[in-house]
N, C-alpha and C positions, 0 to 999 in steps of 0.2 A: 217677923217670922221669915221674909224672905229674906234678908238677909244671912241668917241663921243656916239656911239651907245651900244660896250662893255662896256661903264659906265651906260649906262641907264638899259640895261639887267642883270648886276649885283644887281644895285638901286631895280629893280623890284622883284629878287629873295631874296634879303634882304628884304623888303618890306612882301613877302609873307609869308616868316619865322616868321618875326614879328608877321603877322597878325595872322598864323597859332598856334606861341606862344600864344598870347590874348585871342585866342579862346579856347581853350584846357582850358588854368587856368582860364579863367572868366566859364566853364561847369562846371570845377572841383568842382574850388569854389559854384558852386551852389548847384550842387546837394550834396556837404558834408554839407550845411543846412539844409538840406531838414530833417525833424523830424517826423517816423513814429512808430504809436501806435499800438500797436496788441494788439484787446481785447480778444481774444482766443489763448493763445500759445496752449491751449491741443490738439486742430486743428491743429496749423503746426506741431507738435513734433509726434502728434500721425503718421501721414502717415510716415515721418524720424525713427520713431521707428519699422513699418512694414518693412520698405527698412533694415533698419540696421537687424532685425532678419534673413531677405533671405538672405545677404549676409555673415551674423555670419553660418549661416546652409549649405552654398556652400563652403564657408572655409570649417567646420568641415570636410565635404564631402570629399572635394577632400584632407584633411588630411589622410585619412583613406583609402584614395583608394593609397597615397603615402607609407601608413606605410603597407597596406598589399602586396602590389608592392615588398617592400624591404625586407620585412620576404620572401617572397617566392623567391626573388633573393640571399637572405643571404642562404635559403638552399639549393640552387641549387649551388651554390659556393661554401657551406662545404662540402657536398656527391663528387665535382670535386676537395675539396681542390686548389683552388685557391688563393691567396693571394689577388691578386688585385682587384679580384672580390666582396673576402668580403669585404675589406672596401671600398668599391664602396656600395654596398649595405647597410653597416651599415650606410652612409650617408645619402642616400636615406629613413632607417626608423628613424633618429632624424631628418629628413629634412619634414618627413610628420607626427612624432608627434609635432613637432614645428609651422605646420601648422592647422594641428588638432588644439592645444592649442591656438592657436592663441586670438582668440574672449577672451577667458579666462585670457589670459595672459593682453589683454590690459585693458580689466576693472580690475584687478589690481593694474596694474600702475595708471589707470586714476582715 
């Protein structure tokens, strides 16, 4: 008898899998039909190009607060002659001109 029943509870979880499969790829498939027209992209791209300057401006930012960070750790480290200190600190200012550049660097490439 329990066997009987373990075969149907199996049936039923395969069953759901199935149905669960169907479902998924018959949504997929619909909505990758689906064909939409934008008659204003200067509308959408305009708002994406206000977000993309605040976020090119918050980079720069905190580039600059990393490169002035690391000048004034590089000379707190020369006047102590520390070794480890300075190139801890020279890191610190290519690690916030690199961040500084950044916005720059990728329209470049792109």
């Amino acid at each position: 008898m329990k066997t009987k029943k373990s075969k149907t509870l199996k049936g039923e979880k395969r069953a759901k899998y199935i149905f669960t499969f169907l479902f998924i790829f018959m949504a997929t498939n619909t909505f990758n039909s689906l064909t939409v027209f934008a008659t204003a992209p200067a509308e959408i791209t305009g708002g994406l190009g206000a977000i993309l300057e605040i976020i090119e401006a918050i980079c720069q930012g905190l580039g600059a607060i990393i490169l002035v960070w690391g000048i004034s750790e590089y000379g707190i480290a020369h006047s102590s002659q520390e070794g480890s200190a300075q190139a801890q600190s020279m890191k610190k200012i290519v690690g916030g001109l690199i961040v500084a550049l950044a916005p720059s660097i990728a329209a470049a490439i792109i």
